[in-house]
C-alpha positions in Angstrom: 75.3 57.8 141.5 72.8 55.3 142.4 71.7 55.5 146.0 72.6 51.7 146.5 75.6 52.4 145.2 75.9 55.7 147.8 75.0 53.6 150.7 77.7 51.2 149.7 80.0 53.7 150.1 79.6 55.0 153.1 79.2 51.8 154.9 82.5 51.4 153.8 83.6 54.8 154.9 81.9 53.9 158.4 84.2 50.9 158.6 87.3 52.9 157.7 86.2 55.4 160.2 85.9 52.7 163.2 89.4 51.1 162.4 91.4 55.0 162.3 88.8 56.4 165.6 89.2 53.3 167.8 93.3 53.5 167.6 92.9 57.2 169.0 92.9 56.2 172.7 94.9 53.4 174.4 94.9 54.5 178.1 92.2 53.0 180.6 89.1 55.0 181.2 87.9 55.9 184.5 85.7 58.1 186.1 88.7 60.3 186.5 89.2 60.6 182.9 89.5 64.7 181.9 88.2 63.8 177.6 85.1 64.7 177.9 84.0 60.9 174.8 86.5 58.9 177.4 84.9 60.6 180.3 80.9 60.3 179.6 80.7 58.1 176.8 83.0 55.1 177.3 83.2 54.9 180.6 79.5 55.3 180.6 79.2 52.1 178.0 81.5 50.2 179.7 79.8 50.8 183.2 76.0 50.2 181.4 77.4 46.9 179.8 79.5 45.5 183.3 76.2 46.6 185.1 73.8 44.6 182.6 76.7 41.3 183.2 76.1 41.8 186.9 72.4 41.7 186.7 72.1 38.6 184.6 74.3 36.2 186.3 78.1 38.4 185.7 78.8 37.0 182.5 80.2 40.0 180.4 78.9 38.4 177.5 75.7 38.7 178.1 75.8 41.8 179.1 76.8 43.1 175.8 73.9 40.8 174.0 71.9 43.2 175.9 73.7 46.3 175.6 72.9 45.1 171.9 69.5 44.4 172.0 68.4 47.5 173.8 70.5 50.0 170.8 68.5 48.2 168.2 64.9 48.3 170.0 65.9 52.2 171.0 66.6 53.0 166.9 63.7 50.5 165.6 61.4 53.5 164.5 64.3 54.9 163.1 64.8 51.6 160.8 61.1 50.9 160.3 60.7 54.9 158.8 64.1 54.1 156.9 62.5 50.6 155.3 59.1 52.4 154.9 61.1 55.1 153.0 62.7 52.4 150.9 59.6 50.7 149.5 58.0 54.1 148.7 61.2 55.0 146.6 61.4 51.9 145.3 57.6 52.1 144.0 58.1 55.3 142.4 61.4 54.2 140.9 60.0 54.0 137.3 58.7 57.3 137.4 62.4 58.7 138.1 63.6 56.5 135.5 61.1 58.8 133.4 62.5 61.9 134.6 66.0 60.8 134.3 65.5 59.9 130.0 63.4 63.1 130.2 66.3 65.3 131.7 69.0 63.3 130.0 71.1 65.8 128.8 73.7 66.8 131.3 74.0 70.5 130.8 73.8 72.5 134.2 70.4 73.8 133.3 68.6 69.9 132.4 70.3 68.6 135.5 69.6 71.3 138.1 65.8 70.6 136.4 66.1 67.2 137.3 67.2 67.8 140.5 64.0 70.0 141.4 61.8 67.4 139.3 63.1 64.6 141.5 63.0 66.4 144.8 59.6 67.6 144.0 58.3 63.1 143.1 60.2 62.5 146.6 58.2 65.4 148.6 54.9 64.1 146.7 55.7 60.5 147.3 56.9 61.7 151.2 60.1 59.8 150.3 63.2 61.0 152.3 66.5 59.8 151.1 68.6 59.9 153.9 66.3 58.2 155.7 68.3 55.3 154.0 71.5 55.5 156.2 69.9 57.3 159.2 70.0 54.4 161.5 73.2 53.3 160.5 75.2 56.2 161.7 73.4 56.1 164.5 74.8 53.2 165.8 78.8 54.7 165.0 78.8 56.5 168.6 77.4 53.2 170.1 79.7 51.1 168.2 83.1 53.3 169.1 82.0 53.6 172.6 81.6 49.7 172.5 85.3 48.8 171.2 87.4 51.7 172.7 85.8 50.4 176.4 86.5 47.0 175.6 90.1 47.6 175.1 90.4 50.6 177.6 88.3 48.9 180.6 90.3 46.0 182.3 87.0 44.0 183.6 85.7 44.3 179.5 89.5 43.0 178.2 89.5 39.7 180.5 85.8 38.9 180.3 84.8 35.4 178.9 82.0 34.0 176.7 82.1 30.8 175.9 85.1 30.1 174.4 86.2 33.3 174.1 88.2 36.0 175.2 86.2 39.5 174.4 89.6 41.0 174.2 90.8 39.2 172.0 89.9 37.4 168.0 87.6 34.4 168.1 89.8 32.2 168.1 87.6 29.4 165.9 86.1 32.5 163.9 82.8 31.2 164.8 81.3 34.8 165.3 82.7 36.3 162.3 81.5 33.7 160.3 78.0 34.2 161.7 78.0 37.7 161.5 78.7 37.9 157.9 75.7 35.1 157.5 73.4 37.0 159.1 74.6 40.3 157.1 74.3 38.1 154.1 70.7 36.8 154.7 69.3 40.3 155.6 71.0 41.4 152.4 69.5 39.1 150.1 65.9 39.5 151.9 65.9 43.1 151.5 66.8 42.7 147.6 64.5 40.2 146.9 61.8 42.6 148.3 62.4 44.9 145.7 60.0 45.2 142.6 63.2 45.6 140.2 67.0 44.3 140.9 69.7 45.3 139.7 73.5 44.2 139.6 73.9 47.3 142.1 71.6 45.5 144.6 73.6 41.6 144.1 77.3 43.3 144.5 76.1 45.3 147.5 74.4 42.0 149.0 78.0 40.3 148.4 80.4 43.5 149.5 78.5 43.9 153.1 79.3 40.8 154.7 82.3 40.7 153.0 83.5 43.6 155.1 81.7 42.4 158.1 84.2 39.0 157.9 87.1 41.0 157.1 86.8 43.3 159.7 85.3 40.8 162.8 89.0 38.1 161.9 91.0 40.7 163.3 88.6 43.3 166.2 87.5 42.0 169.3 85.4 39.0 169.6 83.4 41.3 172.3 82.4 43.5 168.8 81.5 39.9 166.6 79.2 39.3 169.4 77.6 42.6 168.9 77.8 42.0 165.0 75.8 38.5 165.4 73.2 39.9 167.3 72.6 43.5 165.4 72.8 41.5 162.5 70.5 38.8 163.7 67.9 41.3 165.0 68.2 43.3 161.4 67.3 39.8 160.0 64.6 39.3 161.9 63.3 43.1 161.1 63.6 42.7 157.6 61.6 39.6 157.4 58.8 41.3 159.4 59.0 44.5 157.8 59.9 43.3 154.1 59.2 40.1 153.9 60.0 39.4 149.9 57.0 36.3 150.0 53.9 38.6 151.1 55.6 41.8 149.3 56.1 39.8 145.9 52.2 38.2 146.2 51.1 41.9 146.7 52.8 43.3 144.0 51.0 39.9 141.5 47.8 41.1 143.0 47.8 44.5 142.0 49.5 44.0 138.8 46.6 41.7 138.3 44.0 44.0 138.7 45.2 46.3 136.8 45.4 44.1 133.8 42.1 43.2 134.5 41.0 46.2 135.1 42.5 47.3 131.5 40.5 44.2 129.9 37.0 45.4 131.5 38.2 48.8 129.7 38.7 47.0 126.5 35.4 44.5 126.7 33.6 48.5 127.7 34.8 49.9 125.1 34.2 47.5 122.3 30.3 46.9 123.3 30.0 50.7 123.0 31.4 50.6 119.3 28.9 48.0 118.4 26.2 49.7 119.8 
């Protein structure tokens, strides 16, 4: 299974997981709480995000803009090591092409040889695969915490932004339309920063925001407002860390060179047979 294709799948799976987990607990959270996730992790949230409201001018809003920003600067070297990861597996991606027509046969004895063939190019490379969805699931604990205090913290369930109730479904769908644009646009960057694309990469660019939308109609307009801005700070990331412009003029450079370096051979070569 294709690692696109893998990562697909559990983002998936991570959605299915915050729609069954965040139903587990209806009753408000408070420092008395005896669950030891109500008692120190969403009460905690919801008492970080009403204190970051209270120190920018009590708009509970805002306070989870920040609560946002602050998650994705904490896990940024986590996401730049996870792109850097990326681009060195997506440069070697010919060579496991190689291995796999090498090792095609798909007795136990040609596979487990491709296994330790392709395991042995990622350690060589210093590619780490699971670097991949590292940063997403760390965001799950942050994300649960996030929803389960909005519904189970009174101040969180009435707060306002804008037009909205962060209780409650945008009622416009204004934020779930935005979060799957910005899921969409850090999609299609990413893919276009590849050296090779596949119709893996396009239906994974499509499926992701897809979900997003689905999912941000019906939660808490409190969570789309955390969707826009991850998704918007992921955008902004991408384009600094991939951006598909400089990356494709980089990869024209060097395949440049090397056909000029392969014509130098050839000019060498055919001034030594006259000689």
């Amino acid at each position: 299974m294709k690692k696109s294709t893998k990562r697909l799948l559990l983002s998936l799976g991570i959605l299915t997981l915050v729609l069954v987990l965040s139903a587990c607990g209806t009753s408000t959270v408070t420092k008395a709480s005896t669950n030891p996730w109500d008692r120190y992790v969403i009460y905690n949230a919801a008492q970080f995000v009403l204190w970051l409201a209270k120190i920018s001018g009590g708009n509970v809003g805002v306070g989870i803009i920040l609560f946002t920003l602050i998650i994705r600067i904490l896990i940024f070297p986590l996401s730049y090591y996870q792109i850097k990861s990326m681009s060195k597996q997506q440069a070697i991606a010919p060579q496991l092409k190689e291995l796999q027509k090498k090792y095609s046969s798909k007795d136990t004895e040609t596979q487990q040889k491709l296994r330790e063939e392709t395991q042995k190019l990622y350690a060589e490379s210093g590619v780490n695969p699971m670097m991949g969805c590292l940063p997403l699931l760390v965001q799950m604990p942050f994300l649960l915490a996030l929803y389960q205090a909005i519904y189970r913290t009174p101040a969180l369930k009435v707060g306002k932004f804008l037009w909205m109730n962060l209780g409650q479904p945008d009622p416009y769908f204004v934020m779930p339309i935005l979060a799957a644009l910005f899921t969409l646009a850090t999609s299609v960057v990413s893919t276009l920063a590849q050296p090779t694309r596949t119709s893996t990469n396009w239906i994974m660019a499509a499926v992701s925001p897809l979900m997003i939308l689905f999912v941000a109609f019906t939660f808490p307009s409190a969570l789309s407002i955390y969707w826009v801005v991850t998704n918007a700070f992921s955008l902004a990331q991408t384009f600094m860390l991939q951006n598909p412009i400089k990356m494709k003029k980089e990869r024209d450079e060097k395949a440049q060179a090397e056909k000029d370096r392969e014509k130098a051979l050839r000019k060498a070569y055919k001034r030594a047979l006259k000689k």
